[in-house]
C-alpha positions in Angstrom: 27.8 136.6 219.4 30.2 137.4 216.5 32.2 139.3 218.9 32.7 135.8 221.0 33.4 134.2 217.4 36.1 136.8 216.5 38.2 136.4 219.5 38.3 132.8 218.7 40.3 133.6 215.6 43.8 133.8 217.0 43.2 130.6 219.1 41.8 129.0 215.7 45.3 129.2 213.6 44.4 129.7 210.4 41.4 126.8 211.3 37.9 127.5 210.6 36.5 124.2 211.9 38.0 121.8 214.5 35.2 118.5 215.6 36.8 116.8 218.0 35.2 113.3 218.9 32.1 113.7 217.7 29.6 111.3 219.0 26.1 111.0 217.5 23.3 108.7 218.7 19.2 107.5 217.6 17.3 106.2 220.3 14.9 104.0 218.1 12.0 101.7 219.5 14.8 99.0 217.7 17.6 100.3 220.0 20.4 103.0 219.7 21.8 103.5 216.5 25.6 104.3 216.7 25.4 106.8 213.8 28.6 108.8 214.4 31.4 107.5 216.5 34.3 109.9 217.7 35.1 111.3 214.8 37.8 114.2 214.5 38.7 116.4 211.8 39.3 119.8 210.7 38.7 122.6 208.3 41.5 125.5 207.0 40.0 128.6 205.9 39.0 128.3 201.9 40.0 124.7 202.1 37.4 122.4 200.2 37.1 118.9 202.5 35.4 116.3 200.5 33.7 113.6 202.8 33.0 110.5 201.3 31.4 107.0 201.9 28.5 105.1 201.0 24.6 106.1 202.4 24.1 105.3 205.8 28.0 105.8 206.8 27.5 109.0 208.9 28.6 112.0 206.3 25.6 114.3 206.4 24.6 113.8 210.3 27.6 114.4 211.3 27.5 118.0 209.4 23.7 118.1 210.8 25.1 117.8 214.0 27.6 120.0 214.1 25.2 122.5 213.5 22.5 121.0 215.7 19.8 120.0 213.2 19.4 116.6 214.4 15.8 116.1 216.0 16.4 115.6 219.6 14.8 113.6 220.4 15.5 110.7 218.9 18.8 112.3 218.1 21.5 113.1 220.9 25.0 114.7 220.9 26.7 111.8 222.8 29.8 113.6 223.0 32.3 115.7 221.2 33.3 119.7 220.3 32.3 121.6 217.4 35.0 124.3 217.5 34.4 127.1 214.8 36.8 129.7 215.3 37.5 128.9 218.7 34.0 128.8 219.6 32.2 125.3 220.4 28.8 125.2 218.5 27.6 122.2 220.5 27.2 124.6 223.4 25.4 127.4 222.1 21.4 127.4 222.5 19.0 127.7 219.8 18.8 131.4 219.5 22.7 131.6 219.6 22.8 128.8 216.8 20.0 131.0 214.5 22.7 134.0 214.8 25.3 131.3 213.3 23.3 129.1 210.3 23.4 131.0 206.9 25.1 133.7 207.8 28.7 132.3 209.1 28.3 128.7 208.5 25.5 128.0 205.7 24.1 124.4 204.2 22.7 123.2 200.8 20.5 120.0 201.4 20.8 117.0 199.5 17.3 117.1 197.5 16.2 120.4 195.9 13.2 119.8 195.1 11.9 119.2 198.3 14.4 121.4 200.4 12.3 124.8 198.7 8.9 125.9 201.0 6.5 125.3 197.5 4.2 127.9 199.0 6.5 130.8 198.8 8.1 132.5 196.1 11.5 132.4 195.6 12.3 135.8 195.9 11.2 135.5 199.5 12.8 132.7 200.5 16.6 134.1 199.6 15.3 138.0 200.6 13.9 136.2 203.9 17.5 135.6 204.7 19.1 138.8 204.5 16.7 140.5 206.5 16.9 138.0 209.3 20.9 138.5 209.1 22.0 141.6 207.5 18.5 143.7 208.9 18.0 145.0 205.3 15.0 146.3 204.6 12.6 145.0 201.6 13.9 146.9 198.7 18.0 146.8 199.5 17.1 142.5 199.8 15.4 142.8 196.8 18.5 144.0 195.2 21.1 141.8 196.8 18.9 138.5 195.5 18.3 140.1 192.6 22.5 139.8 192.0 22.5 136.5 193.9 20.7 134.9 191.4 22.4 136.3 188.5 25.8 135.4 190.0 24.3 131.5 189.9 23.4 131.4 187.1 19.2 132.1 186.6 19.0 134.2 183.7 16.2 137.3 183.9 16.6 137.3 187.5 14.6 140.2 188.1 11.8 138.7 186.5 11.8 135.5 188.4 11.7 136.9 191.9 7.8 136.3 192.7 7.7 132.8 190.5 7.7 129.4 193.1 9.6 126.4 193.2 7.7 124.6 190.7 8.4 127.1 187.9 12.0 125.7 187.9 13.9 122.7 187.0 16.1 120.4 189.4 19.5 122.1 188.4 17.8 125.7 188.5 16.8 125.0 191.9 19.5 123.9 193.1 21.3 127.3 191.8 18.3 128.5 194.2 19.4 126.8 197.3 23.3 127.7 196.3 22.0 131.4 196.2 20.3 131.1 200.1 23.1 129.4 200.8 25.9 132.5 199.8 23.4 135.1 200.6 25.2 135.7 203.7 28.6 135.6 202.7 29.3 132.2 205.2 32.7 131.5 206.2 31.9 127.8 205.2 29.6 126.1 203.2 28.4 122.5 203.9 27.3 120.8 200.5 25.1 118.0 201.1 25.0 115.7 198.3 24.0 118.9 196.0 24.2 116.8 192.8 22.5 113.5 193.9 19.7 113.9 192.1 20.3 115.9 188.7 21.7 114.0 185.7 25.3 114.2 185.1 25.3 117.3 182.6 23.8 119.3 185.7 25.9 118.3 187.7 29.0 119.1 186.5 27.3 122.8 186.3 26.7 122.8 190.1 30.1 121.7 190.9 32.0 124.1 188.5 29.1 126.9 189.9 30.4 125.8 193.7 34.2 125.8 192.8 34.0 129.2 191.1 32.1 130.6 193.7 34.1 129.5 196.3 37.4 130.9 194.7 36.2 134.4 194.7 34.8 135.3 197.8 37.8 132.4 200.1 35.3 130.2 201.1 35.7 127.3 203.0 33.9 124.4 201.6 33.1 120.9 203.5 31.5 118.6 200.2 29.9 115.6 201.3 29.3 113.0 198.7 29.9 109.2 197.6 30.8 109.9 194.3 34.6 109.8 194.5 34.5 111.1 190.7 33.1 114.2 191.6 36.0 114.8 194.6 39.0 114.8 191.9 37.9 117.4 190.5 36.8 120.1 193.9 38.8 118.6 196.8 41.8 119.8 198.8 41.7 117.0 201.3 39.5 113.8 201.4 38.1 112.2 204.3 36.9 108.2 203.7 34.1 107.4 206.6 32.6 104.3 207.1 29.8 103.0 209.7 30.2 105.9 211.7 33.9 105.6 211.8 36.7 108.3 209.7 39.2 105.4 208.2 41.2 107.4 205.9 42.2 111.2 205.5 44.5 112.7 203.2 45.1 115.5 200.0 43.3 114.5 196.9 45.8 113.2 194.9 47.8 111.6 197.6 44.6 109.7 198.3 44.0 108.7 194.7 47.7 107.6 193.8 48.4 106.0 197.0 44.9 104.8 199.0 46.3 102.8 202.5 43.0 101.4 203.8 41.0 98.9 202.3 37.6 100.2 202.3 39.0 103.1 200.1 40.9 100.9 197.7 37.7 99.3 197.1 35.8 102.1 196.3 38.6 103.3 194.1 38.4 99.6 192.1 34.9 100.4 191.8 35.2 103.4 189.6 34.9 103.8 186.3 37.7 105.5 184.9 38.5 105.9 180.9 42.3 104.9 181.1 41.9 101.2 181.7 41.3 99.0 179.6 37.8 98.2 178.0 38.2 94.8 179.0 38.9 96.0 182.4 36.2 94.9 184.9 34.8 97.0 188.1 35.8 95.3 191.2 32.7 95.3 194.0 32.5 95.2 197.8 31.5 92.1 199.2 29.1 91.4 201.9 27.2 94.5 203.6 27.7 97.2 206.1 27.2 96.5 209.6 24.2 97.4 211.4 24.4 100.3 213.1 22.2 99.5 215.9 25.0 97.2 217.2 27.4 98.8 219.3 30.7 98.8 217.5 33.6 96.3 218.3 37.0 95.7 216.5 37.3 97.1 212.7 34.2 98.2 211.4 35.0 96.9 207.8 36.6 93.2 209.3 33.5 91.3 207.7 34.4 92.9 204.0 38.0 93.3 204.1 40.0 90.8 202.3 43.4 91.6 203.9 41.6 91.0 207.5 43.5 89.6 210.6 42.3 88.3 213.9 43.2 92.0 215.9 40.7 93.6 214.0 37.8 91.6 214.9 38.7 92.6 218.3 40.6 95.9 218.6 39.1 99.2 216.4 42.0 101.1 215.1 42.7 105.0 215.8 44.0 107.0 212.5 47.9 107.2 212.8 49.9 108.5 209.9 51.5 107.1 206.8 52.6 107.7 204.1 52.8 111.4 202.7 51.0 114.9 203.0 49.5 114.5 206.4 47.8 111.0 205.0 46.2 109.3 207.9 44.4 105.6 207.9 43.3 103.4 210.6 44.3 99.8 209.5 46.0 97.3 211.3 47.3 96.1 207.7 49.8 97.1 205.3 47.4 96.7 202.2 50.3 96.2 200.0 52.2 93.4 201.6 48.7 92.0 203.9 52.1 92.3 206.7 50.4 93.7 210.2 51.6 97.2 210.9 
């Protein structure tokens, strides 16, 4: 299998990950939810790709997908290509998919304290994964989790290798999951939310753990989160989903100094930030998402947006460029001047 993955490499160009259309479905005794809908992107070797948008928009199964973690059924893979280096993951059977998971492409989970087996030691759990991928035997996995968890941060690693989940705290396990994740060496890591539920000192541990991490070994990162405060501060490139839908794409800062699409100039009003003004007020987003089990027509954001005209009740605009950087949006509206485009 990693032979077929290498010889993808000169076809790939310097890309890791290329999704093409990615179409993602729930058959629900409700109806079909339309939970990812031809979405395209792409991933550069040691490039960090944050993916933001607010719970429910289609971030983390569309990552889940890729790697075919959705439970089919109700799940289904409408449509679409996973390319990693060449190779299209959407094709590949279980057992070819088991080669792939944690040891080229690996994933930390949103919640750590649930995303740990509680009745098995921790030790085993990260040594668990080197024998299934590198064929070490006990003792040499012993030793490589022994430096794993001393490279995230656990102190007396040695010492902790037979204690269980519950012995440690949110943050520590997530270092934990990190460690399973890098165990391996992946090519790219998919971060799931990692810091959703520590408090904000943790958090900023995790992220500067991930970002150090990933610097030393060229690791391609894709972080998937709605805090847009957190992306500033790991992010190459940004991309904005929303209902399924990708509706902005760009570098981090041109995103920040110049957002183009409404949805993400709203989320950008709605954070804090500590060089306004006291008196300043956070703006919110009217009105609600749209249901997903409704098969999309038109804009997906038409009912919130205040710069809405009558095309995009009707007509559902592809990403074109504008502006700068490779900054993409997909808008019928100049935000600025509320002129169609």
């Amino acid at each position: 299998m990693l032979s077929t993955l290498e010889a993808g490499r000169c076809e790939s160009m310097g890309t890791l990950l290329d999704v093409k259309d990615l179409k993602t479905r729930f058959h629900t005794p409700e109806g079909t939810v339309y939970a990812v809908n031809g979405i395209s992107f792409h991933v550069k070797e040691g490039e960090t790709l944050a993916v933001v948008g607010e719970s429910g928009c289609g971030k983390s199964v569309s990552m889940l997908s890729i790697l075919q973690l959705i439970l089919v059924p109700p799940g289904e893979i409408a449509g679409g290509q996973a390319l990693y280096r060449g190779v299209d993951l959407l094709k590949k059977s279980e057992s070819e998919m088991e080669a792939i998971r944690g040891q080229e492409v690996a994933m930390i989970f949103q919640d750590p304290m649930t995303s740990l087996n509680p009745v098995l030691s921790i030790g085993r759990q990260i040594s668990e994964t080197l024998r299934t991928h590198k064929g070490m035997d006990q003792k040499e996995a012993n030793r490589r989790t022994i430096e794993l968890l001393e490279m995230v941060g656990i102190s007396d690693p040695a010492h902790r290798l037979g204690d269980y989940p519950h012995q440690f705290s949110g943050g520590m396990r997530q270092r934990v999951m990190i460690a399973i994740a890098l165990a391996c060496n992946p090519s790219l890591l998919i971060a799931d939310e990692p810091t959703t539920a520590l408090d904000v000192t943790i958090q900023a541990q995790i992220v500067e753990l991930v970002t150090k991490i990933r610097d030393q070994v060229h690791m391609a990162v894709i972080w998937i989160t709605h805090d847009l405060g957190v992306v500033a501060g790991i992010a190459d490139r940004v991309m904005v989903m929303y209902a399924g839908f990708i509706v902005e794409e760009a570098s981090v800062v041109e995103l920040y100094e110049n957002p183009c699409h409404p949805y993400t100039s709203a989320l950008l009003g709605a954070l804090p930030r500590v060089d306004r003004r006291r008196d300043h007020r956070l703006k919110s987003i009217p009105g609600a998402p749209p249901s997903l089990l409704v098969e999309p027509h038109g804009c997906p954001f038409s009912a919130r947006c205040e710069v809405v005209i009558d095309r995009c009740k009707t007509d559902n605009p592809l990403l074109t460029p504008v502006g700068q950087d490779h900054h993409n949006i997909a808008c019928w509206v100049d935000i600025n001047t509320g002129a169609p485009r």
